[in-house]
N, C-alpha and C positions, 0 to 999 in steps of 0.2 A: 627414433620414431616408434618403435614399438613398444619405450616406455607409456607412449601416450594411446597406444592402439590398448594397451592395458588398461592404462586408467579407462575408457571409454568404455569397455566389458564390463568392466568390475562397477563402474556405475551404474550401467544399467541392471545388470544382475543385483546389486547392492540394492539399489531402489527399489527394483520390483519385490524385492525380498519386506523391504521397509515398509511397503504399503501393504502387502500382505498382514503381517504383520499388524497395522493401523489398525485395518479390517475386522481382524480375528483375536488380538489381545486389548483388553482392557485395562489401563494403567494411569497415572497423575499425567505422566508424559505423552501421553495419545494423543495426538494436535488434531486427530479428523473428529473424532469424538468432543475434544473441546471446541473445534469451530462449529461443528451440530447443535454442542449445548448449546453455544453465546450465541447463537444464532434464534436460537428458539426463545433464549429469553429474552432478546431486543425484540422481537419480534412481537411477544405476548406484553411487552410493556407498548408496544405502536396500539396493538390490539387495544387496552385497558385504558390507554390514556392519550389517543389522538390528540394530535396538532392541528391538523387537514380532516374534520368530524368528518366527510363526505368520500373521501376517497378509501377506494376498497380496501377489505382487509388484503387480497391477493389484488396488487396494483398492477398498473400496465407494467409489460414486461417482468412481471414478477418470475417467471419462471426462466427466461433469458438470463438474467441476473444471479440467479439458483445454479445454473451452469459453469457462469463465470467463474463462481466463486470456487466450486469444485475445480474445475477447468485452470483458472489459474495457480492451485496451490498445490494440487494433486495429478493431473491428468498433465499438465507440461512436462515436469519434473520426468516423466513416465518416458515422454515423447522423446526428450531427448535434451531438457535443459539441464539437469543434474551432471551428464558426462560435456557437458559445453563448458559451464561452470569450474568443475573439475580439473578440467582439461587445462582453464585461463588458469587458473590459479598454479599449475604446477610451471606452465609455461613463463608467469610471470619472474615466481620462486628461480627456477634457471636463470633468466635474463638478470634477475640480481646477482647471481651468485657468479655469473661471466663479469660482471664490474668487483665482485667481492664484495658483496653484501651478501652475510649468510641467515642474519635475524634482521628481518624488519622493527621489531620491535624497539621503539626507540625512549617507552614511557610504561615505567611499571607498575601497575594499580593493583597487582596483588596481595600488596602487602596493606593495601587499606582493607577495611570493615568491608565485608560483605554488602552491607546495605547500603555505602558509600559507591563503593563500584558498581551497583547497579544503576543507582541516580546518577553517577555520573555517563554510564554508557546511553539510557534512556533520551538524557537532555544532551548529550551530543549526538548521537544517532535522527533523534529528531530534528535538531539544528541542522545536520546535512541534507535530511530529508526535505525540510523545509525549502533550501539553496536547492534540492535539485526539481521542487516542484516550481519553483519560479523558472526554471531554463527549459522544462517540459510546455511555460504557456511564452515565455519567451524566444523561442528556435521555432521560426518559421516549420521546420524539418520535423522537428521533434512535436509541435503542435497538433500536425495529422494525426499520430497517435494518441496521441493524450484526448484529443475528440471522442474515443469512445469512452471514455469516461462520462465526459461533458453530455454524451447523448441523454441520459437519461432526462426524462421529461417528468417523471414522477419520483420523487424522492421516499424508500426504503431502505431500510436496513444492508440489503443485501448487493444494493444498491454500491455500497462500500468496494465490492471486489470487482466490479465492470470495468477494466480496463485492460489494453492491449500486452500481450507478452511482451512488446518490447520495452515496455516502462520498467517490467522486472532486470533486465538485463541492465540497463540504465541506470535504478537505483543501483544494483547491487554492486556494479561494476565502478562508482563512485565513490559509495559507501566503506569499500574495500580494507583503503589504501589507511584511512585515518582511522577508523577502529582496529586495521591490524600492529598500527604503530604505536597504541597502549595498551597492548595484549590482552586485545579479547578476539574470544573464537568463537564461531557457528555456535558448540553448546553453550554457553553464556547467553545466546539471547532467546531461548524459548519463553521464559517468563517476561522478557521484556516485550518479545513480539506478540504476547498473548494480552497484555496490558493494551498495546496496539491495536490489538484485534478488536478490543471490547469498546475501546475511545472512536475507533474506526466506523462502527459499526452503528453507535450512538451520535455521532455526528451525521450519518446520513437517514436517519431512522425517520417518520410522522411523528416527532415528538416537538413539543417547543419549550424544551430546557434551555436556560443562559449558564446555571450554578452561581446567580447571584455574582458577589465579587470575586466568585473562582474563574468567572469568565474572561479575566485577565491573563491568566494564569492556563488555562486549557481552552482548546477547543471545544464549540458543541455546536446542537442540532441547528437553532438558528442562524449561528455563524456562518455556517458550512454549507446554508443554504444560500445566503448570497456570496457565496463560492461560485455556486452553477447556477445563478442567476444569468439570463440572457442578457441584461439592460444595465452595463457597468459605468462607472465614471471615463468620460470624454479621453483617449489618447491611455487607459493604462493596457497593463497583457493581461491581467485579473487581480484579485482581492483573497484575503486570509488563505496564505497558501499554508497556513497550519496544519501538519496531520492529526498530534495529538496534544501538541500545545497552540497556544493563541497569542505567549508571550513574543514571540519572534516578529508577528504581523504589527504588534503594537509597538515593540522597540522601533521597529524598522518604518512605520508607517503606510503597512500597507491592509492595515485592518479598516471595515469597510462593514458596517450595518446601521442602513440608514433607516430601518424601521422594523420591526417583526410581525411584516407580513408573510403569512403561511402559503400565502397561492403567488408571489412571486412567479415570472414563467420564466422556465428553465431553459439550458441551452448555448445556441449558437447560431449565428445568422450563416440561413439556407440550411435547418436543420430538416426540411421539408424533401434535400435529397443526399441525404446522409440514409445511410441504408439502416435497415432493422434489424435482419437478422445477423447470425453471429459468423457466420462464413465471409458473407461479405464485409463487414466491419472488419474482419481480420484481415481481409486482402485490401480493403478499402486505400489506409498510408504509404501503402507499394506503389498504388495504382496511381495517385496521387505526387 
């Protein structure tokens, strides 16, 4: 037990040190500074090249959304998910090692080219992503959460990071098991989750890009918009659960744009008493 009341210190000390840090040095590797950047220039591309002419440059909820995004990739971490995280992982590590497994690693991609291991971490990392977005709109349970995503009524950029902490635990705690079985680790994906960040970002943005015949191939803004479209086809759980590809929705058949209309209305039925601000939306799936 006190190996774990360690881990739990040393995390939070560790973080608070790391965000510090974020704050006060500037480097390639500063993740708060590149979500600032990639933030400002999806942001000045909505600006320059509206989809939605009419809708404000600062949209509803624009600043709600501005929180989140901070809120869920910095301020959690702070609060207490880094040593929760932590904690699982060491816990798990034990529970193997009482059956006699001391390396999970079952598939070794080191020895391929750099640029091969990162396409292939990307395009399966997505692929699980993909399978775990479809069980966030499929679990009745898990659906309450995923709603405040869905809340959004106006489609922006920042729009991208509105969702409930507990999706973080969900993906990440799914995502685990199979990327730590072809030996990759947390550092390995800063560039791949920054690629994320920018596909992410550009998929919820006032833009009306397809990419042509790349829209087979990735995700984009139109797509993404009859994502949180309110008015889906008869009996499904939803449509293009693509984060940063579109390949998965189209093998699978559940790709879904039946027109590129820009004012589509967003949602979910009785979004009229789904709450607004951010306190309540986080208690909202408890209560529920």
């Amino acid at each position: 037990m006190e190996k774990y009341w360690k881990i739990i210190l040393d995390s939070y000390s560790g973080y608070y040190y790391y965000l510090k840090n974020e704050l006060l040095q500037l480097d390639w590797h500063n993740y708060f500074y590149w979500l600032l950047g990639i933030s400002l220039l999806v942001w000045a591309l909505e600006i320059l090249f509206p989809w939605r002419k009419d809708q404000a440059i600062v949209r509803k909820d624009f600043f709600l959304d501005g929180f989140y995004m901070f809120f869920n990739f910095f301020i959690l971490s702070l609060i207490g998910y880094s040593a929760i995280s932590n904690v699982g992982v060491q816990l798990f590590n034990d529970l193997l090692g009482l059956v006699g497994i001391k390396n999970l690693v079952a598939i070794r991609v080191h020895s391929l080219p750099v640029w091969l291991q990162y396409i292939i971490m990307f395009v399966l990392a997505d692929f699980i992503q993909w399978n775990v977005h479809r069980l966030l709109h499929k679990s009745k349970w898990l659906w309450e959460f995923h709603k405040v995503h869905h809340s959004v009524e106006e489609m922006g950029f920042a729009a991208h990071l509105r969702f409930h902490w507990m999706e973080t635990i969900v993906y990440k705690s799914i995502q685990y098991i199979p990327l730590a079985m072809i030996g990759f680790g947390i550092q390995d994906f800063f560039i791949i989750h920054i690629i994320a960040v920018i596909i992410g970002h550009l998929n919820h943005a006032n833009l009306g890009w397809t990419y042509g015949p790349l829209k087979y191939v990735f995700n984009n803004p139109v797509m993404h918009l009859w994502h949180h479209a309110k008015n889906l086809p008869a009996g499904s759980n939803g449509v293009n659960f693509g984060l940063s590809l579109s390949l998965w929705d189209y093998l699978y058949k559940t790709a879904y744009v039946p027109s590129e209309n820009p004012y589509e209305k967003l949602g979910f039925d009785q979004m009229d008493k789904f709450p607004k601000d951010f306190i309540h939306q986080e208690f909202y799936p408890w209560r529920k």
